[in-house]
N, C-alpha and C positions, 0 to 999 in steps of 0.2 A: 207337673207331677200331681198325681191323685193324693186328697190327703187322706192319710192312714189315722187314724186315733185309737184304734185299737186292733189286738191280737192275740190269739193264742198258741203258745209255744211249748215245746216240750226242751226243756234244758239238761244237759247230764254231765256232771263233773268225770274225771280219768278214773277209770281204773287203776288202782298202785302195783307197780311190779311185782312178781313173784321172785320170791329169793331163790337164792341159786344153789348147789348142792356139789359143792367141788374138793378135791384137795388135793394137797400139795406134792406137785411131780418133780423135782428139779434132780439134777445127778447129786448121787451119792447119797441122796434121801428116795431112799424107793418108800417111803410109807411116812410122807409125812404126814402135818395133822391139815384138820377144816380150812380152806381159805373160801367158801363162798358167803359172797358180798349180797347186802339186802337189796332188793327191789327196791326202784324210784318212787315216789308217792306221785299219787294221778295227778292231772292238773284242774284250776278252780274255776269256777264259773263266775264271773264276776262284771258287774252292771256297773256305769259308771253315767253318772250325769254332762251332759255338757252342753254347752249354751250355743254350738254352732245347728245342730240339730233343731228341725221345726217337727218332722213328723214321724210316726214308724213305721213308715214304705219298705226300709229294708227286711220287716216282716210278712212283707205279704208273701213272699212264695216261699222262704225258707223257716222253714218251722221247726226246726230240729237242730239244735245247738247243740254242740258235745267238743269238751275239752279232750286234750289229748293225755293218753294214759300213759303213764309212767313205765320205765323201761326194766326189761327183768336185770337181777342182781346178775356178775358175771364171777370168774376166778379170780384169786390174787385177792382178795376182800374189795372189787369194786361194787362200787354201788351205782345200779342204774339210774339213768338220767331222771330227773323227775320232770314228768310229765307238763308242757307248756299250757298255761291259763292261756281260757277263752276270755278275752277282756270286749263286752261289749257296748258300747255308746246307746245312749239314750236322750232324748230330751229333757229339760229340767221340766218336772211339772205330772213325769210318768207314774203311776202308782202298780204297783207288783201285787198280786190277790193270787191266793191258791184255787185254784179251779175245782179243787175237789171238797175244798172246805169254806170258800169264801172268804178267809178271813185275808187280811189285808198282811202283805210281806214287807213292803216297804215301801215308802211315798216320798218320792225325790224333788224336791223343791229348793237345792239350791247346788249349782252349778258348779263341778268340782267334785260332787259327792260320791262313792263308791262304796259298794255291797258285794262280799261274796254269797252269793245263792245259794250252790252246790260247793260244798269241800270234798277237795281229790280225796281219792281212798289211798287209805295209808300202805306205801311198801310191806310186800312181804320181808322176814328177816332170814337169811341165807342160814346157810349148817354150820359156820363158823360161830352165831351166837348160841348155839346149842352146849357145845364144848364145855366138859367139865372134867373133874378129877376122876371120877367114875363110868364116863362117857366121853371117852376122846375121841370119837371118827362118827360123831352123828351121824345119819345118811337120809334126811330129811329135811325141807326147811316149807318156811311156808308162802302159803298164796299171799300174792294182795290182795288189798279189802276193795269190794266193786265200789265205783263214786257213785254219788246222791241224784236221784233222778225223781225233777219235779214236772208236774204240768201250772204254766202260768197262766194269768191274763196279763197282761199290757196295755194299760190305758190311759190316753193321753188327757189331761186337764189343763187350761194354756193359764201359764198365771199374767192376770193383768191385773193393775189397780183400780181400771175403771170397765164396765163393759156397757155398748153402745147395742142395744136393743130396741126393737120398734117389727112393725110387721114391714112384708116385703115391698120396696123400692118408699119407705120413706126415708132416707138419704142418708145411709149410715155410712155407707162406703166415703159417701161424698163428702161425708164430715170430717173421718179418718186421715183423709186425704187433706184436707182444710187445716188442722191442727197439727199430724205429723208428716214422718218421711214413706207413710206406706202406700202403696200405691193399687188398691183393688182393681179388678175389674169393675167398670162402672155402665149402665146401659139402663133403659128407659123399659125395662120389664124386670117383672119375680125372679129370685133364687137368681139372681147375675150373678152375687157370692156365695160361692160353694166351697170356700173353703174360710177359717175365722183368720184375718189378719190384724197381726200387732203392729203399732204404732207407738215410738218413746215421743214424748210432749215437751217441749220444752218453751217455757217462760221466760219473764224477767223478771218474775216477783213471786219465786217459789221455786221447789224443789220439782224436777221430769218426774213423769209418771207414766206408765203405761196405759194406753186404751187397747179393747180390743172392739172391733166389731164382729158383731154375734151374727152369725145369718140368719135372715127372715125366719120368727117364728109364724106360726097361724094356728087358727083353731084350731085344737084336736092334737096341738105338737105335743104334749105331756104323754099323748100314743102312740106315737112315732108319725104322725101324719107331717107332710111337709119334711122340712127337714129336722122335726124330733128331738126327741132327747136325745138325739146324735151329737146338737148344741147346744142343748138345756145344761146340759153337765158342766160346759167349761162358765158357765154364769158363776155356779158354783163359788170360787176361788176368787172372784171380783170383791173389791170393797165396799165398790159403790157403783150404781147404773146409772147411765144416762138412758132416761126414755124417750125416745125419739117417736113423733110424731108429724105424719105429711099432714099441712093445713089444708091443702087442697082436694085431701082425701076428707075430709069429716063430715059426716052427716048432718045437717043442721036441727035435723028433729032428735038427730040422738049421738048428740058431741061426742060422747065420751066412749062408743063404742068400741072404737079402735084402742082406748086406754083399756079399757074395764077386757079387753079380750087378752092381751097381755099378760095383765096381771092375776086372771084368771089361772092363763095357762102356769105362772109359776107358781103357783100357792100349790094347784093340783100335781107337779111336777113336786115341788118339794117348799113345804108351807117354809120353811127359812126364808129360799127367797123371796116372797114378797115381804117378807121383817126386813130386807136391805133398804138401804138408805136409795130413792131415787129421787132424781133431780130430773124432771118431768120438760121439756122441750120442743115447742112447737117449732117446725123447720118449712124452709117455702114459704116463706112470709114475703119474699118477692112478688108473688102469682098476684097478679089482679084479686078484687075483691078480697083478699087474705086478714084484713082488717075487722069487717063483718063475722066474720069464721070466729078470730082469734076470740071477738068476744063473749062469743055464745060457750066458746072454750071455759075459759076464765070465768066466767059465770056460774057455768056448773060443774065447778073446781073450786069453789072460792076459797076453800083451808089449803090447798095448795099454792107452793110457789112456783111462778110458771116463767121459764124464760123463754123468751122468743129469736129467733136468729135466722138468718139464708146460710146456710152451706157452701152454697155456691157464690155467692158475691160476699162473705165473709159477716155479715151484717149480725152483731153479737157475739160472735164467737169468742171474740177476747173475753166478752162479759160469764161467757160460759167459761170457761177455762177458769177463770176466776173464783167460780162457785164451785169448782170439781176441784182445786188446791185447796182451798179452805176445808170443805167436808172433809177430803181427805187427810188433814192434820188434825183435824178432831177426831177423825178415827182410829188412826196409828196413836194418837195421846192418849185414846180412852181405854 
């Protein structure tokens, strides 16, 4: 399945019934008085969070929600059916923005959560609420009120607690896979992950945590080059990053290229994230010579703390998870 992170939609709550204009036929009353019943109220638009949902695919081809409009009043003072809400599912983590104003409608971040959008338009009231001492046989009632019609965006932010960053195939998928249950595609070239997968973490000396892996940024991704601020966005929402770095990729004349490119791109993406907290990570430290590398790393890093680990043969990883519980509790404490 393609993953969707964003859409735009045009939403319209029901139309309310129109009241109805009746009266009373029965034997032996040839004239009697009002009996029409008001119109139904439209029905609602209404978003709802839920945690089974990962993306909004179901937006890609239907663009045009609309609830059902409320039913006109009938004789005998009934009142039309009111019109059935459109109830629709969302991913936790979605945020609602007016299209036409930018401004932000609602940001769903916890599972469960529900928003009416659009409110049905109110029933018309039939000729029997007309009726007075002065005016007994009405012969007019009214429309219903049309429902609310907005245009959205729909944007998805994935919330994780940690996000696992690095440029393309330094071993983030691999990592994901190493510490949780998620199971990327993994392959020996760029952009394998093309779409961000979460993974719950779980220990024996702390509270699970969310990782996501972020797909390969590269130069230029603050432009949308590579795969862009398409993934810059869901950093966002992280608490803390792991920065992942392949040993076997470093330049020895200029270590820290591969760091300094990174953190490049998110300052110019958006200057917050480089203020997050990272926990900076050499990976591939299996490979031949990776010793050499590590220290020219470390050298010109030295106010950083730098842990070292394989992915693939597990080597630190515990030590790392370690460091990603801790920051993490000073973060939620602070």
């Amino acid at each position: 399945m393609k993953f969707i992170d964003e859409a735009i939609v045009t939403v319209q709550s029901g139309d309310g019934g129109r009241g109805c204009i009746s009266f009373r036929r029965e034997k032996f009353i040839p004239r009697g008085g009002p009996d029409g019943g008001d119109g139904g109220k439209g029905g609602d638009v209404i978003f709802q969070a839920v945690s089974g949902k990962r993306t909004l695919y179901q937006f890609r081809y239907k663009k045009n929600l609309k609830a059902k409009n409320g039913e006109y009043g009938q004789g005998k003072n009934k009142t039309g059916k009111q019109g059935t809400d459109l109830v629709i599912d969302i991913p936790v983590g979605t945020l609602i923005t007016d299209t036409e104003t930018g401004n932000l409608i609602k940001d769903f971040t916890i599972a469960g959560t529900s928003f009416i959008l659009a409110n049905g338009g109110r029933g018309g009231q039939g000729n029997t609420r007309f009726k007075s001492s002065t005016y007994k046989a009405p012969r007019f009632a009214q429309p219903g009120e049309p429902g609310e019609t907005y245009s959205i965006k729909l944007e998805l932010k994935l919330l994780a607690d940690v996000g696992i960053i690095g440029l393309p195939n330094a071993g983030k998928s691999t990592l994901i896979t190493a510490i949780s249950s998620a199971r990327p595609k993994i392959a020996g070239y760029p952009f394998t992950t093309l779409t961000p997968s979460l993974g719950v973490v779980h220990t024996d000396w702390g509270e699970p945590f969310i990782a996501a892996d972020i797909p390969g940024l590269i130069e230029g991704a603050h432009k949308g080059q590579g795969l862009g601020i398409r993934f810059l966005k869901h950093i966002e929402r992280t608490h803390i990053l792991v920065h992942l770095i392949d040993i076997s990729d470093i330049d020895p004349d200029d270590p820290l290229k591969a760091y300094n490119t990174i953190n490049t791109e998110l300052y110019l993406y958006n200057q917050n994230l480089a203020q997050k907290t990272q926990i900076v990570v050499l990976n591939k430290t299996d490979m031949p010579y990776s010793s050499d590398t590590e220290l020219k790393f470390k050298s010109a890093l030295p106010e950083q703390q730098i842990i070292s680990i394989s992915a693939l043969t597990g080597k630190g990883v515990d030590s790392l998870k370690s460091k990603i519980i801790n920051l993490l509790k000073i973060d939620y404490d602070s």
